[in-house]
N, C-alpha and C positions, 0 to 999 in steps of 0.2 A: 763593376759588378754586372753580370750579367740579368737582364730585364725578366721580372715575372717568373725564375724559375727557382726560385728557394735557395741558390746554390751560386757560389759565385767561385767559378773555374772549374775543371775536371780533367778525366784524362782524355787524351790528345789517341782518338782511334777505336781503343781498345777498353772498354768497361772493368776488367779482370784479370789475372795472373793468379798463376800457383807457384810457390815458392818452397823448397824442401829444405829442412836443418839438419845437418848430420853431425853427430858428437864424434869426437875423437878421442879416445880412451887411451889412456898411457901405452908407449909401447915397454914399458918395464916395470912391476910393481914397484913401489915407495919414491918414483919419482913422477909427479904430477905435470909434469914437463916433456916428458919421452928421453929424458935424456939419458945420460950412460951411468950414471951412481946406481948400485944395489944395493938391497939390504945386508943388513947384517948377520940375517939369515933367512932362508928358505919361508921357514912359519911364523916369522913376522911379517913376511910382506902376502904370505896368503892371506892372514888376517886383514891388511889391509885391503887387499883386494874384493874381499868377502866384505868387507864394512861399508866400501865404497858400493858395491851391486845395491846392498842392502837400503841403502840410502836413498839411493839413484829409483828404484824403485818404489820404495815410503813416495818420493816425492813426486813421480808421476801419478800415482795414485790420489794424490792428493790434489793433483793439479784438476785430475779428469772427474773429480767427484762435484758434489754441487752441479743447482740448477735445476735439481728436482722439483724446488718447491715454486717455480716459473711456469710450472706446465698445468697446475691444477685451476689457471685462468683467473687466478687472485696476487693479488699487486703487495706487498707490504703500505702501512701507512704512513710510514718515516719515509723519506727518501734521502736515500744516504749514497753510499760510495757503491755501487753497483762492482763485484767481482769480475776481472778481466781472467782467468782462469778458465782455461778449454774446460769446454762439458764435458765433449768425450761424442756429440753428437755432429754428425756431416750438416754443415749450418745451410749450405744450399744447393742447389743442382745450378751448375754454368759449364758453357762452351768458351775456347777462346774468341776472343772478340764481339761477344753476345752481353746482352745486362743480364746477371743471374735471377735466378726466379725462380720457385719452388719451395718458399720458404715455410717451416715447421712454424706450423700453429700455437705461438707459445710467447713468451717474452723477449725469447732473447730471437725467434724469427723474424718479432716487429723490430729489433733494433737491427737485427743484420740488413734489412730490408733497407730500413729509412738510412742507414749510410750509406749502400748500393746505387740505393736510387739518386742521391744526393750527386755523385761522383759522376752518373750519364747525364741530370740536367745542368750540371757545371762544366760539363766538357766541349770542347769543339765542334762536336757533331752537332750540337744545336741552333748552329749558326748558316747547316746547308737545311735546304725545306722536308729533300727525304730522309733523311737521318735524325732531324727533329721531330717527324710526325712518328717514326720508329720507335721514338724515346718515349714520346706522350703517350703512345698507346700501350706501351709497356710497365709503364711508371705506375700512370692513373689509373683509376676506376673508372669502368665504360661509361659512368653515369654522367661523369665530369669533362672524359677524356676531351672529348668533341669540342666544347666550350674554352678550355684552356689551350688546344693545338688551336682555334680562333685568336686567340690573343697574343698569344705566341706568336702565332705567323705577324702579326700586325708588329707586334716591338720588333724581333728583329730583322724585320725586314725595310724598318724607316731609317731613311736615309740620312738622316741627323743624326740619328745613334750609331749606326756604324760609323760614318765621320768623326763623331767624337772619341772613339776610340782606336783609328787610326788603323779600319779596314776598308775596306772596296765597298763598291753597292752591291758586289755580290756575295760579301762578308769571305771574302779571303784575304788574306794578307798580301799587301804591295811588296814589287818584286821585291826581292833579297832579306826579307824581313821572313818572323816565325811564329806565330801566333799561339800566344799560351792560354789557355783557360783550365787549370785545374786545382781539385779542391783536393784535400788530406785531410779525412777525418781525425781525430784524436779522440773522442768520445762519446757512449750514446745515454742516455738515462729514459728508461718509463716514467711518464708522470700518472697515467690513467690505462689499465691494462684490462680488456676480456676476451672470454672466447671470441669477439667478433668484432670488437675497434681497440684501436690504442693509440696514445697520445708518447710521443717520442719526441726526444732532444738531443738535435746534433750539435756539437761543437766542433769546430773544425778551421781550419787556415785555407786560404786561397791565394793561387796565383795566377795572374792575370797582365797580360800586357801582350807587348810586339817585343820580342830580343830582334836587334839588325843595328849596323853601325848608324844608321839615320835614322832609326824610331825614335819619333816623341811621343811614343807613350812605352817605355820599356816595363816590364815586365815587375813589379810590386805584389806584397805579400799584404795581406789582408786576416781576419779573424771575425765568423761570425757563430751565433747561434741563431738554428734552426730549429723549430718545431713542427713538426709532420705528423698531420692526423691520419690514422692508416684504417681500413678497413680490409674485415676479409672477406675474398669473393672469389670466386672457381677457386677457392682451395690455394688461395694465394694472399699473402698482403699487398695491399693496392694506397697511393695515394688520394685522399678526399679534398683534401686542405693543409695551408701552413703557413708560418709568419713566421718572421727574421728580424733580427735584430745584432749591432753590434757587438764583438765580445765574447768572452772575457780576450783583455788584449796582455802579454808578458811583455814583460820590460824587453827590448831589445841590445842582443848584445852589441860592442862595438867591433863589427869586422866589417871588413871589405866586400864591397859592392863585385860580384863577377863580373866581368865581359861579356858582350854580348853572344861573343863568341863562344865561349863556356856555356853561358844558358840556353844557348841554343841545342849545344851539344847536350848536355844535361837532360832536355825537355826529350830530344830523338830518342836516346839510348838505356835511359830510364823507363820503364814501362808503371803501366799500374796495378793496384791487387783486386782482389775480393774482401769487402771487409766483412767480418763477421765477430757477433758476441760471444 
């Protein structure tokens, strides 16, 4: 796990991606499939056609409704299953290869924020000096920033903790080997919500090691919860504070371990997202 930064693994470069879904609609009415059957007449299968629009739209409507009542800077006092269901709102402003940032003053801005962030201190980048000072000052609140890019530089840059994880002292990976640090969120939840702090829990999986036909420390999956205290300041959510802890862990299934070779390839060709509530 990586030292002091809330997050254990990230992506490898790049903080973000966008990803597009495109539906593909019958190419013949009353076969769901595109294939060659027709109806048995004309105005049955318009009806179906018309049933399926009909639907298809109830259900986007429903998807992008909800989340209104997030924005009036008051929290429920249950905390239950938080809706994974788009708002219907653009959750943040990002470039390729940037940590997003820009995020709406609101509830589900502090959760997009706190797995965002989670994903640049679990990443690789924080393992070179300018790309880790990049991170910290981007993440944190100016008030804190300074104090934890101190602490930061001290862990990883000691030379027993890189050894123990079977990088260089100047924290790159030895020849022929691939160095993975990254995290996937799965979930965020508010515990404490207002206009102007919020208390947020990530849950999320990590993956972490060296893939290369001689690493002894190949590449392992992990599971932790985070909680990140966020604060708002220039019109953004910033981190203040956070604690960790193991869990929750799922049974694992029994499949095969990949090659190193695989995970190597896997970790290049795979990118990562943006995540938002």
């Amino acid at each position: 796990m990586s030292p002091g930064d809330g997050a254990s693994g990230g992506g490898e470069g790049e903080y973000g991606g966008v990803g597009q879904t495109r539906t593909r609609l019958p190419d013949r009415a009353g076969d769901v499939y595109g294939g060659a059957r027709r109806g048995r007449s004309s105005s049955r299968s318009l009806v179906t056609v018309v049933g399926v629009v009909v639907l298809l739209i109830a259900a986007i409507a429903f998807a992008n409704r909800g989340g209104d009542s997030s924005s009036d800077g008051k929290s429920d006092d249950k905390a239950g299953a938080a809706p994974t269901a788009a708002t219907g709102t653009r959750p943040v402003r990002s470039t390729p290869g940037s940590i997003p940032s820009g995020y709406p003053q609101n509830e589900q801005g502090a959760q997009s924020a706190a797995a965002n962030y989670a994903v640049a201190l679990g990443s690789t980048g924080m393992f070179g000096a300018n790309e880790r000072h990049a991170i910290v000052n981007a993440v944190y609140a100016p008030a804190v920033a300074a104090a934890r890019q101190s602490d930061l530089d001290k862990a990883y840059s000691s030379e027993k903790f890189l050894t123990n994880i079977g990088l260089n002292k100047d924290g790159t990976a030895p020849s022929g080997e691939n160095f993975v640090s990254r995290i996937i969120p799965v979930g965020t939840k508010i515990t404490k919500y207002s206009s102007k702090n919020a208390v947020v829990e990530l849950w999320y999986t990590s993956l972490f090691g060296l893939s290369g036909e001689n690493s002894t420390n190949p590449v392992s999956e992990s599971w932790y919860t985070t909680t990140y205290q966020l604060t708002w300041i220039n019109d953004d959510w910033k981190v203040t504070d956070f604690t960790q802890k193991d869990g929750p862990v799922p049974v694992g299934r029994d499949q095969k371990a990949s090659t190193a070779d695989d995970m190597t390839k896997a970790v290049e060709e795979y990118g990562g997202f943006t995540y938002a509530r």
